[in-house]
C-alpha positions as CSV (number, residue, x, y, z in Angstrom):
1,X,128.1,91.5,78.7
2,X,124.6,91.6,80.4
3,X,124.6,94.5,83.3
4,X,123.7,93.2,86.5
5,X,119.9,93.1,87.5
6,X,119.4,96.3,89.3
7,X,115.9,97.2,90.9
8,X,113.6,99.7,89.4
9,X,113.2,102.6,91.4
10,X,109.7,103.4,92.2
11,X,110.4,107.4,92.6
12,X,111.0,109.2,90.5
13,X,108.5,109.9,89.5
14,X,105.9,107.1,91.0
15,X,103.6,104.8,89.8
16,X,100.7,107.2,89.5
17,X,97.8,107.8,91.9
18,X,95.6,104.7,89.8
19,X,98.1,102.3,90.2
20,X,98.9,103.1,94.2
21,X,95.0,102.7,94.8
22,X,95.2,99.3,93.1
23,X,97.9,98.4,95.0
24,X,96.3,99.5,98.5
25,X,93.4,97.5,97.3
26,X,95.6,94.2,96.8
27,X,96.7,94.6,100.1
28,X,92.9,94.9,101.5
29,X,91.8,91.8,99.5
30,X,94.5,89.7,101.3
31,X,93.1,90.2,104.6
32,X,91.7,87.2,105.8
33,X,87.5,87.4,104.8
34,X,86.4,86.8,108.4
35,X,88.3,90.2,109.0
36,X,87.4,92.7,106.5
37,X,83.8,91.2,107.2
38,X,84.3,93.3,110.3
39,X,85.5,97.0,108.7
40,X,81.9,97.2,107.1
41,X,81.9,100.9,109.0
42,X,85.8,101.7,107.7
43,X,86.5,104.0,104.7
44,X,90.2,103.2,103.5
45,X,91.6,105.6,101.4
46,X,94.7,107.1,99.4
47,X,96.2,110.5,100.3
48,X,99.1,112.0,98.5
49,X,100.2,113.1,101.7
50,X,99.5,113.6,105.5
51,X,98.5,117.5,106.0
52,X,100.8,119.6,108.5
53,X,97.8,119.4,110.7
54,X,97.2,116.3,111.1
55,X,101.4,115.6,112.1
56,X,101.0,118.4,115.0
57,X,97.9,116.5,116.2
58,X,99.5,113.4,116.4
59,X,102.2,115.1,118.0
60,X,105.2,114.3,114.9
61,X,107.9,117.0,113.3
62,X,107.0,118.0,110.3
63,X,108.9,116.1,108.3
64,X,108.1,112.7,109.8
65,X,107.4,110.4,106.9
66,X,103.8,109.2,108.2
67,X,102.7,105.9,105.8
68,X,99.2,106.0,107.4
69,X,96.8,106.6,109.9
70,X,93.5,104.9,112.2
71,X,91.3,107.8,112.6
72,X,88.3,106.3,115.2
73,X,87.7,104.3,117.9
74,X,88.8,100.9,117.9
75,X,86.7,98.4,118.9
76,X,87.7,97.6,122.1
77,X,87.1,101.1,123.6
78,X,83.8,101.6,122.0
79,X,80.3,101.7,123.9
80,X,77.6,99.8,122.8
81,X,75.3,102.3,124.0
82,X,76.8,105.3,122.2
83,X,78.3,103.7,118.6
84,X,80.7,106.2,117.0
85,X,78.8,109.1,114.9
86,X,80.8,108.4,112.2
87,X,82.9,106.0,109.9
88,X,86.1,105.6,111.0
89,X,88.6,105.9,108.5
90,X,92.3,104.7,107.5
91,X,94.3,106.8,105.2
92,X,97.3,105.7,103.4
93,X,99.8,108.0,102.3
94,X,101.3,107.6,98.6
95,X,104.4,109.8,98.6
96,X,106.3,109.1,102.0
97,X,105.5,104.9,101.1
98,X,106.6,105.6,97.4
99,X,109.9,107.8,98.9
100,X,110.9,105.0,101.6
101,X,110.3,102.4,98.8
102,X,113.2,101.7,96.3
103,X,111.2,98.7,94.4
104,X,107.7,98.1,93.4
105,X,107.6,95.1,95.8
106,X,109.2,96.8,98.4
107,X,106.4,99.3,98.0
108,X,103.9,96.5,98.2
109,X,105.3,95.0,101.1
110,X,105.0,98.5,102.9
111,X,101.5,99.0,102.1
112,X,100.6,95.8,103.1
113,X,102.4,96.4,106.1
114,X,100.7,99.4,106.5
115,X,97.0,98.7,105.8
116,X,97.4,95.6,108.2
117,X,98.9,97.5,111.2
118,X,96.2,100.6,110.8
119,X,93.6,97.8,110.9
120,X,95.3,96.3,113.9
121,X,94.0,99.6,115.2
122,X,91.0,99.6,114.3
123,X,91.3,96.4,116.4
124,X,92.2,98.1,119.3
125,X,96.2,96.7,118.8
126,X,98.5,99.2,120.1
127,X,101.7,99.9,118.1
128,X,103.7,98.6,121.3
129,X,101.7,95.2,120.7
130,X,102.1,95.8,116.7
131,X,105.8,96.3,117.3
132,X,106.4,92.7,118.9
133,X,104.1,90.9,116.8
134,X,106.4,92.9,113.5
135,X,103.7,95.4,112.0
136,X,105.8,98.4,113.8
């Protein structure tokens, strides 16, 4: 007798930083071309994790299991006579995503998820606006 199909849990002990980064780029290369035409002053990147800081800043416990984060101005508050300093930046988080995720397509489907609704930001799409439109 064959044991039923169960799912591969993706922790622990994780895919391994390489494969998460190719995995966050997948979900960047599916964004339409017209967009990602437009994040030519956005650095995307992979974090293991967000800092303690960064959670008091944005005003979350300690423990809140934070997938990613806009850091900027989106585009729709920005002036054309003083352009932002610097890059803005989107991190994505590796080990909350890979400890919510029971599945390496679930975890796929959460970063694309996630890279999509911190570029919604980046937008200018609040996550009361995300939330309707299902990239809460």
């Amino acid at each position: 007798m064959t044991p039923p199909h169960r799912p591969i849990p993706v922790r622990p002990p994780g895919i391994g930083t390489e494969a998460f980064a190719r995995l966050v780029e997948q979900a960047i290369d599916r964004i339409p071309e017209e967009l990602r035409a437009c994040l030519n002053n956005v650095v995307i990147s992979v974090k293991r994790r967000p800092s303690q800081e960064l959670l008091a800043d944005l005003g979350l416990p300690p423990d809140e299991p934070l997938f990613g984060v806009y850091l900027g101005v989106p585009l729709t508050e920005r002036s054309v006579g003083e352009p932002p300093l610097y890059p803005d930046a989107i991190h994505i988080y590796q080990e909350p995503l890979e400890n919510f995720c029971t599945t390496r397509e679930q975890l796929l489907e959460e970063i694309e998820l996630t890279v999509v609704h911190e570029i919604a930001h980046f937008f200018g799409f609040s996550d009361e606006q995300l939330e309707k439109m299902g990239y809460g």
